[in-house]
LUMDO-900937 format. One line per field, with one value per atom (N, C-alpha, C): x, y, z; residue number from 1. Coordinates in steps of 0.2 Angstrom, whole numbers, plus 2048, in hexadecimal, padded with zeros to 3 digits. Atoms other than C-alpha are relative to their C-alpha. Layout:
N
u (X/...)
v (Y/...)
w (Z/...)
resi (NUM/...)
This chain:
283
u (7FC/5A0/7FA/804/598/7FD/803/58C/804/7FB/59A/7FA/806/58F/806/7FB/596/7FA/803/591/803/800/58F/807/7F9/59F/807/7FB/5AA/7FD/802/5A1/804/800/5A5/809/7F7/5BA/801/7FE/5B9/7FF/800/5B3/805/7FE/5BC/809/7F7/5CF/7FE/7FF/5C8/802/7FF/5C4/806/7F8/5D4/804/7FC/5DB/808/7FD/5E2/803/7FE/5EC/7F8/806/5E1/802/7FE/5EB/7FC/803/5E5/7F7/80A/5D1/7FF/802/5D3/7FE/800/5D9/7F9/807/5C9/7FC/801/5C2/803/7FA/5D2/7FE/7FF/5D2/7FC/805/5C0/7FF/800/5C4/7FC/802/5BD/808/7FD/5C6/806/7FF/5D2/7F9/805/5C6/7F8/805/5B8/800/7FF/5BD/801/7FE/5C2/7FB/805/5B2/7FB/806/5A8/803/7FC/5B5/7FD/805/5AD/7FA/807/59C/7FF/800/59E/801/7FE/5A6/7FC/805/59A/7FB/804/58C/800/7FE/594/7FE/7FF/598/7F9/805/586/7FC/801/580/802/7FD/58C/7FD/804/585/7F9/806/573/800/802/574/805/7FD/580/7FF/806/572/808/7FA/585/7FD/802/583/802/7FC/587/805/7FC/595/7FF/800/598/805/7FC/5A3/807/7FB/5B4/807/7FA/5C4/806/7FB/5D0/806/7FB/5E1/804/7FA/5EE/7FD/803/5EA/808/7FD/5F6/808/7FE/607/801/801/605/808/7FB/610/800/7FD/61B/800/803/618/7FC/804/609/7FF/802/602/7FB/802/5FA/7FC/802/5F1/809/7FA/602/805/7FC/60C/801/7FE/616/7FF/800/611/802/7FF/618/7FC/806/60E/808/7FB/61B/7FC/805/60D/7F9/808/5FC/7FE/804/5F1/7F9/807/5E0/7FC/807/5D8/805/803/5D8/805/7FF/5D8/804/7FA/5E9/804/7FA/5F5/804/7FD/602/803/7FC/609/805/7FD/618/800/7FE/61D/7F7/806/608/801/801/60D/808/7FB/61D/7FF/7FE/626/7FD/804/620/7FA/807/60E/7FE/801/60E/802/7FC/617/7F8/806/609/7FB/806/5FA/802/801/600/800/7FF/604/7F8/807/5F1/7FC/804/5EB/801/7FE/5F5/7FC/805/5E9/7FA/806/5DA/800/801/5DD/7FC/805/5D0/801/801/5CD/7FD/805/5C8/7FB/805/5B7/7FF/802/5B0/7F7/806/59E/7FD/804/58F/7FC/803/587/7FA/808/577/7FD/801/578/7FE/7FC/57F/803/7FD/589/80A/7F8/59E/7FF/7FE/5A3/807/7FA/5B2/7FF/801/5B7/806/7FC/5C4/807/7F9/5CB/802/7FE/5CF/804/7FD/5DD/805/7FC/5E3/7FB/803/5DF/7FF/800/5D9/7FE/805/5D0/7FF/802/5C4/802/801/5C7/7FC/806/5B8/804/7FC/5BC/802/7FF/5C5/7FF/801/5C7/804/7FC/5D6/805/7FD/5E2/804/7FD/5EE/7FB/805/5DF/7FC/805/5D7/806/7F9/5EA/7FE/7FD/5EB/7FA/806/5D8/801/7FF/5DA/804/7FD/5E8/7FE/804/5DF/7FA/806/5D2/801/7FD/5DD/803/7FD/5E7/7FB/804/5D8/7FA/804/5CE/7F8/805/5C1/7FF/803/5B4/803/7FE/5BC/7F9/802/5AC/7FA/802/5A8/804/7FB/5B5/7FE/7FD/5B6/803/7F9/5BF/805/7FA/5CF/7FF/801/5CF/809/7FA/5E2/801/7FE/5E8/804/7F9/5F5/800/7FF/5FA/806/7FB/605/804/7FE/610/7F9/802/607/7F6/806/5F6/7FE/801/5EE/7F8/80A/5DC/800/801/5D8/7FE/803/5D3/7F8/809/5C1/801/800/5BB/7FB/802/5B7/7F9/807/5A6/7FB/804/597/7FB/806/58B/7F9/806/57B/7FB/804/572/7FF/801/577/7FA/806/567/804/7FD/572/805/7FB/578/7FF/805/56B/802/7FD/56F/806/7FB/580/802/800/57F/7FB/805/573/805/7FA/582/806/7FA/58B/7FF/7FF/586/805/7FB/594/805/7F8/5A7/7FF/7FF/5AE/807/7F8/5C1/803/7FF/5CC/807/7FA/5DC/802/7FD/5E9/808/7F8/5F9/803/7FD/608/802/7FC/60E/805/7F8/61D/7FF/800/626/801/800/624/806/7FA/634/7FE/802/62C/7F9/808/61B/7FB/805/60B/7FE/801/609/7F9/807/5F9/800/800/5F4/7FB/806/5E9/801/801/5E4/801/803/5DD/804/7F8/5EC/804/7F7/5F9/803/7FE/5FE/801/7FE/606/804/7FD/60A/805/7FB/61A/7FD/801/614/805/7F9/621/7FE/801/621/7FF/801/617/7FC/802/612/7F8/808/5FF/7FF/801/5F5/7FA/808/5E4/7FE/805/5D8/7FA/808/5C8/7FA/808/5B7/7FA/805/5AB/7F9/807/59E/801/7FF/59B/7FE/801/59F/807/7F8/5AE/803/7FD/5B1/804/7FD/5BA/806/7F8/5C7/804/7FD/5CA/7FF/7FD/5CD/805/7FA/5DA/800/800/5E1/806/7FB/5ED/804/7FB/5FD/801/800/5FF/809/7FC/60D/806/7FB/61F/804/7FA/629/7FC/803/625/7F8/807/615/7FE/806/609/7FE/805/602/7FE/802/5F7/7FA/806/5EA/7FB/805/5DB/7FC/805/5D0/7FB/806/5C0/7FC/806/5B6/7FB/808/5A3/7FF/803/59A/7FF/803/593/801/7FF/594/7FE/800/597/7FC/802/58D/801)
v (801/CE7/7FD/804/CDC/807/7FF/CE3/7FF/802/CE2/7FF/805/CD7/800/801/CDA/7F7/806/CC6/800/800/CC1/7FF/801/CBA/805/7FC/CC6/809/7FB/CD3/7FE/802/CC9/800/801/CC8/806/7FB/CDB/802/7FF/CDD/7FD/802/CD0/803/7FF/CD7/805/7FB/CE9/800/7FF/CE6/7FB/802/CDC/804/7FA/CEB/7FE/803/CE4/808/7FB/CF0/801/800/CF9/7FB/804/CED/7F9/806/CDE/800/7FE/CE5/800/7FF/CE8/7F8/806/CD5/7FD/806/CCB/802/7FF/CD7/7FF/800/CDA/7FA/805/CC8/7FB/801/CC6/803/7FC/CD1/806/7F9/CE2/804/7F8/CF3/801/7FD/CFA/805/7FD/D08/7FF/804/CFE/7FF/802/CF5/806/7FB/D03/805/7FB/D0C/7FB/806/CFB/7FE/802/CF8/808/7F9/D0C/7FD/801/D07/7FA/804/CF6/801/7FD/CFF/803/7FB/D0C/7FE/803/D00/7FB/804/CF4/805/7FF/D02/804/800/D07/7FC/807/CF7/7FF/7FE/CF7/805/7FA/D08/7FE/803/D01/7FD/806/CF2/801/7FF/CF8/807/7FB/D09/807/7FC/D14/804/7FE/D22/801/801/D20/804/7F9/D27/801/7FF/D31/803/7FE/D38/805/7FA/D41/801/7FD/D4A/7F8/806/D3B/801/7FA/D46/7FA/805/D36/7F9/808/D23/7FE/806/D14/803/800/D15/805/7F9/D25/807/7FB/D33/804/7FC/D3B/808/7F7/D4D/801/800/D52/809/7FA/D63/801/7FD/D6C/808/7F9/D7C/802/7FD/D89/7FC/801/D7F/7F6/805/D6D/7FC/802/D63/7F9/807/D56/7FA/806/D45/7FD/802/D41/7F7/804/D34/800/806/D29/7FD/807/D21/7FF/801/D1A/800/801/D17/803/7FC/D23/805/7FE/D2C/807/7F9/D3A/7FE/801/D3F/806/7F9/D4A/803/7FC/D58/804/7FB/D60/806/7FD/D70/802/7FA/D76/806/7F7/D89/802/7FE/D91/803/7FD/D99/809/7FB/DAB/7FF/7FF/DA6/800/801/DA0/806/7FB/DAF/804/7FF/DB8/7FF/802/DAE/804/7FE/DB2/808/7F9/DC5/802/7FE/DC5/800/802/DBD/804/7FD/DC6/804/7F8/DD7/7FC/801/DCB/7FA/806/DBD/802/802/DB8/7F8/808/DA9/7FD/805/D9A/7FC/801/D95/7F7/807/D82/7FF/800/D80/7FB/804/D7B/7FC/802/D6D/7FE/800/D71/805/7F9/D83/801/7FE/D82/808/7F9/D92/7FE/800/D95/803/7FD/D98/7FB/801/D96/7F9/808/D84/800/802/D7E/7FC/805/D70/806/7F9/D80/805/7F7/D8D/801/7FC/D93/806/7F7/DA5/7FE/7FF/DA7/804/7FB/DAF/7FB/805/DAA/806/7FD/DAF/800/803/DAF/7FD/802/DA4/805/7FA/DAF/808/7F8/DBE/805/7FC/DC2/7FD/805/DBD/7FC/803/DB3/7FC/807/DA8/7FE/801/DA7/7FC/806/D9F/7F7/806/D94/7F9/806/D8D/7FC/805/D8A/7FB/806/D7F/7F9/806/D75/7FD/803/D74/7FB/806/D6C/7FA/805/D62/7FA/803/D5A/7FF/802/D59/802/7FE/D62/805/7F9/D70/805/7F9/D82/803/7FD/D87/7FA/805/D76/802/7FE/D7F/805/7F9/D8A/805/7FC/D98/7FE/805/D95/803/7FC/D99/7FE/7FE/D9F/7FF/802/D98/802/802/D9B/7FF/802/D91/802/7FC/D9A/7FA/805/D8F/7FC/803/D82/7FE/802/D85/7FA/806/D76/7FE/802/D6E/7F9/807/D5F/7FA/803/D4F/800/7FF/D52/7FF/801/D50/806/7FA/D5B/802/800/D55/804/7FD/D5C/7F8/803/D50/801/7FE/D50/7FE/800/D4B/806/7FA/D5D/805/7FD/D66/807/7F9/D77/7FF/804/D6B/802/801/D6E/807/7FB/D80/802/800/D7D/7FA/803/D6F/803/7FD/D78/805/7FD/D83/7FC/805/D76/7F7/806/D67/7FD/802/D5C/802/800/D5F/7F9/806/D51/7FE/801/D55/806/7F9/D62/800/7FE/D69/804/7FB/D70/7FF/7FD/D7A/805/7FD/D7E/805/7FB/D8F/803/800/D8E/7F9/808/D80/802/801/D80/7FE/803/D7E/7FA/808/D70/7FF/803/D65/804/7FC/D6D/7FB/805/D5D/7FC/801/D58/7F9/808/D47/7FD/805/D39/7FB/805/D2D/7FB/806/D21/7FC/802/D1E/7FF/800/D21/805/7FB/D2D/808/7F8/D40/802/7FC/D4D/804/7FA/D58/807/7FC/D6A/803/7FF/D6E/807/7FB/D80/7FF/7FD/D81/7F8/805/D6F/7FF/7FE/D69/7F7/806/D5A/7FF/800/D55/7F8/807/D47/801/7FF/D43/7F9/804/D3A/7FF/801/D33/7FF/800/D34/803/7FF/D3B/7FC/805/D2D/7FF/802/D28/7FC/805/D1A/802/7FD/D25/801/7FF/D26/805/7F9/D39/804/7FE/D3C/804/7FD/D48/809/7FA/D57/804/7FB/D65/7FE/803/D5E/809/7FA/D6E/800/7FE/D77/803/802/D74/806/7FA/D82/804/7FB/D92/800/7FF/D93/7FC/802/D8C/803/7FE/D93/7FB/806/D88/805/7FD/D8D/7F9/809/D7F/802/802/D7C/7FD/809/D71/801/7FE/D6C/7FD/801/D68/7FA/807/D5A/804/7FB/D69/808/7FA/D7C/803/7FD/D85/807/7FC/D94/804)
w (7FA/48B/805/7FA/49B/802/7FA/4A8/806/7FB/4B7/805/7FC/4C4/807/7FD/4D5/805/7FC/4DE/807/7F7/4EF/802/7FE/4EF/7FF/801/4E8/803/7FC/4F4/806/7FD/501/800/7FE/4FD/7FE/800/4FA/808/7F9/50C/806/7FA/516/7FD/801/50D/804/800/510/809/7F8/525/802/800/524/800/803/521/7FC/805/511/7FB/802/506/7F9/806/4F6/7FB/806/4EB/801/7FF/4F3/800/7FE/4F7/7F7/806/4E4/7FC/807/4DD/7FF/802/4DE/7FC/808/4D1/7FC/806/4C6/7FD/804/4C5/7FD/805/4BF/7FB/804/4B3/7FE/800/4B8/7FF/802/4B2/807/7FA/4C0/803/7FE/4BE/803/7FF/4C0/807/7FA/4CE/808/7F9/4DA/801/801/4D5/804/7FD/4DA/809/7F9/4EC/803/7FA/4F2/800/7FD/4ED/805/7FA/4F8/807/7F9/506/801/7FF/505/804/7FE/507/807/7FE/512/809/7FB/51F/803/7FE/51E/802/7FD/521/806/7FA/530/806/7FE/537/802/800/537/803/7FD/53E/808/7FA/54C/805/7FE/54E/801/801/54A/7FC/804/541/7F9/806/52D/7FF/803/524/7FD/805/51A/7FA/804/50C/803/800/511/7FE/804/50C/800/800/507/7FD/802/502/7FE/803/500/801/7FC/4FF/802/7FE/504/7FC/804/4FF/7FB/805/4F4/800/801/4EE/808/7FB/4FB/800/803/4F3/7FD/803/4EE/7FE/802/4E4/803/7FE/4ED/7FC/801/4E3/7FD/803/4E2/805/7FD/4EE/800/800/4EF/809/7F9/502/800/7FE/50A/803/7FB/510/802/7FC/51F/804/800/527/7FE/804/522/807/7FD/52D/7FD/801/52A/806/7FC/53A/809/803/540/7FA/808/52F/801/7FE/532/7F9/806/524/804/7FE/52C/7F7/809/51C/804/7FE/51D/7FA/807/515/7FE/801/515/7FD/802/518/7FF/7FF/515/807/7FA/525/7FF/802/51D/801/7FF/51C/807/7F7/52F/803/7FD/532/800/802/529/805/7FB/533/807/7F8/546/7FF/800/542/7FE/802/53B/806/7F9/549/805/7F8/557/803/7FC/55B/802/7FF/55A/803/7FB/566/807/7FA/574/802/800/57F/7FB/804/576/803/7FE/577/7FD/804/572/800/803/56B/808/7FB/57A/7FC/803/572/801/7FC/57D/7FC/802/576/7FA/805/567/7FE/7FD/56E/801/7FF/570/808/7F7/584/800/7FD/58C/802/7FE/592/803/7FC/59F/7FA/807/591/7FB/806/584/803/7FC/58C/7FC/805/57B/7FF/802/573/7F8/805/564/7FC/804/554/7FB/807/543/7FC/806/533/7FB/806/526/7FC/805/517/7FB/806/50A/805/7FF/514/7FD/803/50D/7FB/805/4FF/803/7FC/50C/802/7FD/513/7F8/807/4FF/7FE/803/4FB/803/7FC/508/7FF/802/509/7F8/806/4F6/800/800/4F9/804/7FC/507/7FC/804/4FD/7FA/806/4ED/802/7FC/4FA/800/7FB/503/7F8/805/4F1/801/7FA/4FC/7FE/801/4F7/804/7FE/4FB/805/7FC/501/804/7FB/50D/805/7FB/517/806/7FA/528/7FE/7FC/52B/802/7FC/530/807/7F7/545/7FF/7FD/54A/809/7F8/55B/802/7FC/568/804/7FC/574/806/7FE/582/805/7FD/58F/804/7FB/599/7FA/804/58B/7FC/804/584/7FE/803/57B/802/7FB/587/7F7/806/579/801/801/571/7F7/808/560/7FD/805/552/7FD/803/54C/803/7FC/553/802/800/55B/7FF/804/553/807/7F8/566/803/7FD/56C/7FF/802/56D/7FD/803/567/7F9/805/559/7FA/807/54C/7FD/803/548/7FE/801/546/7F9/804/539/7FC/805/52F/7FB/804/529/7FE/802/520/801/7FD/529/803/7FC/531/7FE/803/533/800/803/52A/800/801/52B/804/7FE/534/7FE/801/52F/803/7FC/53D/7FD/802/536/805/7FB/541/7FD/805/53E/805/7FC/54B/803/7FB/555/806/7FA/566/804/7FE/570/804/800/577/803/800/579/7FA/805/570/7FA/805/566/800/800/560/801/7FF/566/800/801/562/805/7FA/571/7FF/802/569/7FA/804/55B/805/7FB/56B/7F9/805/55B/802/7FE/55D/7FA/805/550/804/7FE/554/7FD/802/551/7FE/808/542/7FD/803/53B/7F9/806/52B/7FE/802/52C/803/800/52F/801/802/533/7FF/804/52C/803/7FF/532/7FF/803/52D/805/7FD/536/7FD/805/52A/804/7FF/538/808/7F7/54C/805/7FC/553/802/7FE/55F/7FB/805/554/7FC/805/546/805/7FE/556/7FE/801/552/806/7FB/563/800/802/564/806/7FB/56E/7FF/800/56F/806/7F8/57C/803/7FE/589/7FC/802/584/803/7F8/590/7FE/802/588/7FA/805/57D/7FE/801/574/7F8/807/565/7FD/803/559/7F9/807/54B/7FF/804/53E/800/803/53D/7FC/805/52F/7FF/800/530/7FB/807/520/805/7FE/521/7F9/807/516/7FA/806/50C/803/802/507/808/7F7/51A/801/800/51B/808)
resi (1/1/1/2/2/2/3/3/3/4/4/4/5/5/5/6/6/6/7/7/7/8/8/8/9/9/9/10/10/10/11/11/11/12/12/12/13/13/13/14/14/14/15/15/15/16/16/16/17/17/17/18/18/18/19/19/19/20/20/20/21/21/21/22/22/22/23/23/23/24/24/24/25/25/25/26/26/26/27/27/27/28/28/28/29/29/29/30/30/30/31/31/31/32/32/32/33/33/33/34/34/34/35/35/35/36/36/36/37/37/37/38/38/38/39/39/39/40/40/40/41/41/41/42/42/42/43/43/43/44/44/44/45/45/45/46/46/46/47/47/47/48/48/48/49/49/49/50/50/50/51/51/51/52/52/52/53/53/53/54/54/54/55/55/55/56/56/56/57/57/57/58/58/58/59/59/59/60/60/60/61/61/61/62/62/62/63/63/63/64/64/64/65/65/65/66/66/66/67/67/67/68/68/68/69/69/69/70/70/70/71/71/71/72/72/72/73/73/73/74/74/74/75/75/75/76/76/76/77/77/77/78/78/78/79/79/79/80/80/80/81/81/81/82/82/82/83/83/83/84/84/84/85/85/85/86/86/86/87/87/87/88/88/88/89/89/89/90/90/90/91/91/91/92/92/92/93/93/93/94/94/94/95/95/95/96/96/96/97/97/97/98/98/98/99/99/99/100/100/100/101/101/101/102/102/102/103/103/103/104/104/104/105/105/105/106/106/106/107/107/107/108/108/108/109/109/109/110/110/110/111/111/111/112/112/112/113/113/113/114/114/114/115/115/115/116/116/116/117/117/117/118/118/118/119/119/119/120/120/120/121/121/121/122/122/122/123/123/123/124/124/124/125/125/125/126/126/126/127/127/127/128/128/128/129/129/129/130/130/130/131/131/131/132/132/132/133/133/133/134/134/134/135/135/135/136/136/136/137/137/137/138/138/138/139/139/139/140/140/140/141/141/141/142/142/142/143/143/143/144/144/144/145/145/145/146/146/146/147/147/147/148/148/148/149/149/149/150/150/150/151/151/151/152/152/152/153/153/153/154/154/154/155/155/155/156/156/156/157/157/157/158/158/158/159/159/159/160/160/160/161/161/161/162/162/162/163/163/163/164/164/164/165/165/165/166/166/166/167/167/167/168/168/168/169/169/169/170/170/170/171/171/171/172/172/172/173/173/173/174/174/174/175/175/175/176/176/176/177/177/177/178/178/178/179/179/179/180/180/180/181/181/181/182/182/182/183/183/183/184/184/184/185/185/185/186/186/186/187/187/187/188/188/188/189/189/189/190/190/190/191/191/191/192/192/192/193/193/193/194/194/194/195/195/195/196/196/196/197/197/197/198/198/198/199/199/199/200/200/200/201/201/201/202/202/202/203/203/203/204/204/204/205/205/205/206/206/206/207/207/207/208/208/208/209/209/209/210/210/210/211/211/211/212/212/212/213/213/213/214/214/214/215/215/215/216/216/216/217/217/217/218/218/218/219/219/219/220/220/220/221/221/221/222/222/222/223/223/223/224/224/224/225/225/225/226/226/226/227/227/227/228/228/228/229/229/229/230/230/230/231/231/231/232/232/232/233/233/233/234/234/234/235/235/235/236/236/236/237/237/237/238/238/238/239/239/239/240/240/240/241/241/241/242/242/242/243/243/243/244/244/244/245/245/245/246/246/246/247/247/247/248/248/248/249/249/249/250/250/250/251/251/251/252/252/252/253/253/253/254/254/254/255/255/255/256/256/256/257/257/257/258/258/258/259/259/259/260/260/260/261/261/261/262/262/262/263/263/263/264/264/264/265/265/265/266/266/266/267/267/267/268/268/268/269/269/269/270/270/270/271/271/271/272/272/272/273/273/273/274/274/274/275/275/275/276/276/276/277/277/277/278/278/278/279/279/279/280/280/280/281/281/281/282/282/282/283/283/283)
């Protein structure tokens, strides 16, 4: 069997289909039809992306990507397994990169979370990127609590299922933090990543390195508003009992357009559990 030889040219029509945001069928044909493998060829369209977008990075002084959770492609099954549980892919986007899931937790397990949480809620605090400390903040006027990973067999269920969902190391995972959101409360739009600039930044990425994806699950519906919103799509999830939505940022840069925020909440109250992985094992 050949030595599969990727040439300038057939580099050059996996790139311009890809930033055409061409389907995977089409970024595939131009190998298929030189008679690479499927396997082959989707093996050889990561590594040109791969390259491509570090090339990019570089020459535009961005920070690289790198590798994150990628749960559904294009087109893909509309119920996926999950570990012990069946979840729905309700929507897809690519840019920025959101899968909303229905059907995450049962209405039990969400019952289950807030009743853990209730005794131990406090204001919610947001990381000082001078510090690298938690304090209180103005944009942040929900309550909350953390839970260690695996503290108890209800958070050891659930992370494992995020973990098979999202095809994501169990322990590249957070805690889950349990929130509530009372009437009028809200998380102004900020982004998830840490900025590697914040002089209080370094001791926080040393436990793990970067977050790379974060997974927020509702575990009631709000009589109205409390829906989590991206700017920069014009995009809003409904906060849906039992449902969740995952997005990822393959680096700490606006450009990933993971913008996003909690809408204040116009009637009753929120509560949601969030999840954030890291590149590597979270300590």
């Amino acid at each position: 069997m050949k030595t599969r030889h990727i040439t300038p040219e057939l580099r050059k029509q996996v790139i311009d289909r890809a930033v055409a945001g061409g389907s995977p069928e089409a970024v595939l044909e131009p190998l298929l039809a030189d008679g690479w493998s499927e396997q082959e060829a989707v093996d050889a369209v990561e590594n040109i992306t791969r390259e491509f977008l570090a090339e990019h990075a570089r020459a535009n002084a961005l920070p690289a990507p790198v590798r994150v959770p990628s749960p559904v492609g294009l087109n893909g099954p509309s119920v996926v397994q999950a570990a012990d549980r069946e979840v729905q892919v309700l929507a897809n986007l690519l840019l920025p990169r959101i899968v909303v899931f229905g059907s995450l937790l049962s209405h039990d397990e969400c019952d289950a979370l807030i009743e853990m949480a209730r005794e131990h809620l406090a204001r919610s605090s947001v990381l000082n990127e001078n510090t690298g400390t938690e304090e209180i903040h103005e944009a942040r006027t929900s309550e909350g609590t953390y839970f260690t990973r695996g503290a108890n067999a209800l958070l050891q269920r659930i992370e494992t299922r995020i973990a098979a969902l999202l095809d994501w190391p169990l322990e590249n995972g957070e805690g889950v933090q349990v929130l509530r959101y009372g009437p009028g409360a809200q998380y102004k739009p900020h982004y998830d990543y840490f900025d590697p600039r914040g002089p209080g930044m370094q001791s926080v990425l040393k436990r793990g390195g970067q977050r790379v994806a974060s997974v927020v699950i509702y575990l009631n519906t709000p009589r109205r508003g409390g829906a989590t919103t991206f700017p920069d799509a014009r995009f809003e999830v409904a906060a849906i009992k039992g449902n969740a939505v995952f997005f990822s940022y393959d680096r700490p840069h606006p450009m990933t357009k993971s913008l996003h925020g909690g809408a204040p909440v116009l009637e009753g109250e929120k509560w949601v559990a969030t999840k954030w992985l890291r590149e590597a094992p979270h300590v």
